[in-house]
C-alpha positions as CSV (number, residue, x, y, z in Angstrom):
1,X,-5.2,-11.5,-11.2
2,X,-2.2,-9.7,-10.1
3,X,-1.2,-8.9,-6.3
4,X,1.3,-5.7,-6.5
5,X,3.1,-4.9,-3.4
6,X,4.5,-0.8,-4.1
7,X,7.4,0.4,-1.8
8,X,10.8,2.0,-1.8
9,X,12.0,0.8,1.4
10,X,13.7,-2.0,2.1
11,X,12.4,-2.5,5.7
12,X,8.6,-2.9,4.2
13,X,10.1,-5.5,1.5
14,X,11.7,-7.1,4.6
15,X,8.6,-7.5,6.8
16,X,6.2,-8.2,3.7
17,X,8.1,-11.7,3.3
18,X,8.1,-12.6,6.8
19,X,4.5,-11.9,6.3
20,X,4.9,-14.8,3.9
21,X,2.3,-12.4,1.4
22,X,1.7,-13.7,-2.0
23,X,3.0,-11.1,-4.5
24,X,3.7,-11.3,-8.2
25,X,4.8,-8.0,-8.6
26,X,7.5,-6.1,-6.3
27,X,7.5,-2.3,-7.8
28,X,8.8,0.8,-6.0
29,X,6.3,2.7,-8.9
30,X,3.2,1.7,-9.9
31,X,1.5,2.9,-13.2
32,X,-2.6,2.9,-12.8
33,X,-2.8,1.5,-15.8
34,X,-1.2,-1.4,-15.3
35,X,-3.6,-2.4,-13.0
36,X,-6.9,-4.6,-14.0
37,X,-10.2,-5.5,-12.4
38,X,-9.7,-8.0,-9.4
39,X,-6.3,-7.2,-9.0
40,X,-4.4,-6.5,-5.3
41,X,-2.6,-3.4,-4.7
42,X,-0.8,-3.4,-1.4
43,X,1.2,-0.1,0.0
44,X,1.7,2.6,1.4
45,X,-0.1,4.9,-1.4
46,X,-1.4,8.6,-1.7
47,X,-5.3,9.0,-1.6
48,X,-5.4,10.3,-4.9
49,X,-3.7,7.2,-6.5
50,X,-5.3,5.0,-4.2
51,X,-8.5,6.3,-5.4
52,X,-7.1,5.4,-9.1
53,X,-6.6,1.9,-8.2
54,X,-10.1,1.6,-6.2
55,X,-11.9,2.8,-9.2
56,X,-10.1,0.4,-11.7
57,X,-11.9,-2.4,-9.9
58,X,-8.9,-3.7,-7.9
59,X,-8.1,-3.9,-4.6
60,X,-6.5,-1.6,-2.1
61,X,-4.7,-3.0,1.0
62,X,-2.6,-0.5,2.8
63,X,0.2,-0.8,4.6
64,X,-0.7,0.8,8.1
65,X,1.3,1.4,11.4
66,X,1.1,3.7,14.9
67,X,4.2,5.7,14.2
68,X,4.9,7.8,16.7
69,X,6.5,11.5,15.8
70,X,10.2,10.9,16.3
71,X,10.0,7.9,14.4
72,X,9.0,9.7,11.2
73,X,11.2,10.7,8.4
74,X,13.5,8.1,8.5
75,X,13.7,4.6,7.1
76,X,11.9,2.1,9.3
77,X,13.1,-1.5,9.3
78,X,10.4,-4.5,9.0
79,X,12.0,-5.1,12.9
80,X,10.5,-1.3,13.8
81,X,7.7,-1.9,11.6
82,X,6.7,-4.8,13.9
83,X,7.2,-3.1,17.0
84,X,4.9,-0.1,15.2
85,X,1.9,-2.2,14.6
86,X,2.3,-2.3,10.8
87,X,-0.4,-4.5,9.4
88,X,-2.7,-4.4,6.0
89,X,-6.1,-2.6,6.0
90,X,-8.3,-2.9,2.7
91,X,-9.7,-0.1,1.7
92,X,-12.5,1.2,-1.0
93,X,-11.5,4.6,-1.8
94,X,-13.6,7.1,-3.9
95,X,-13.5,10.2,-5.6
96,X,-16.1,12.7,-5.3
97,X,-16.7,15.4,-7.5
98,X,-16.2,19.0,-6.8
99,X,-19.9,19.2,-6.8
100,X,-19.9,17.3,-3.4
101,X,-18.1,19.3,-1.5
């Protein structure tokens, strides 16, 4: 089992490590397919792909804060994402068919 942690900002690397987390795999893209049954996903990701991941049999952990407006838009460091709450949330995310809705 893999543990991915998926980000482009340097302020989320930053405050994952003083998390001490347990990652294998530090990507700022992550390919669906790479991902297997049992694995960790952890980030910051769009429903859709999130949904992906979910339905691949992994796990979903996302990165979550209480960003207020003027703090959005901009690059956060793991100092502001401290301040902002930021802390991981699993999550089982599924797709429903356009029949559903």
């Amino acid at each position: 089992m893999t543990a991915f942690f998926i980000t482009r900002h340097s302020g989320a690397l930053e405050w994952a490590t003083r998390q001490q987390l347990t990652v294998d795999r530090w990507v700022t893209h992550l390919d669906p397919a790479e991902v297997k049954a049992g694995d960790t996903v952890i980030g910051t990701l769009p429903v859709n792909l999130a949904a992906r991941i979910c339905a691949r049999g992994a796990n979903y952990l996302h990165l979550s804060l209480y960003l207020p407006a003027e703090a959005r838009g901009r690059e956060l460091s793991a100092d502001e994402l401290e301040r902002y709450g930021a802390h991981l949330q699993g999550f089982d995310i599924l797709q429903l068919p356009p029949s559903s809705w």
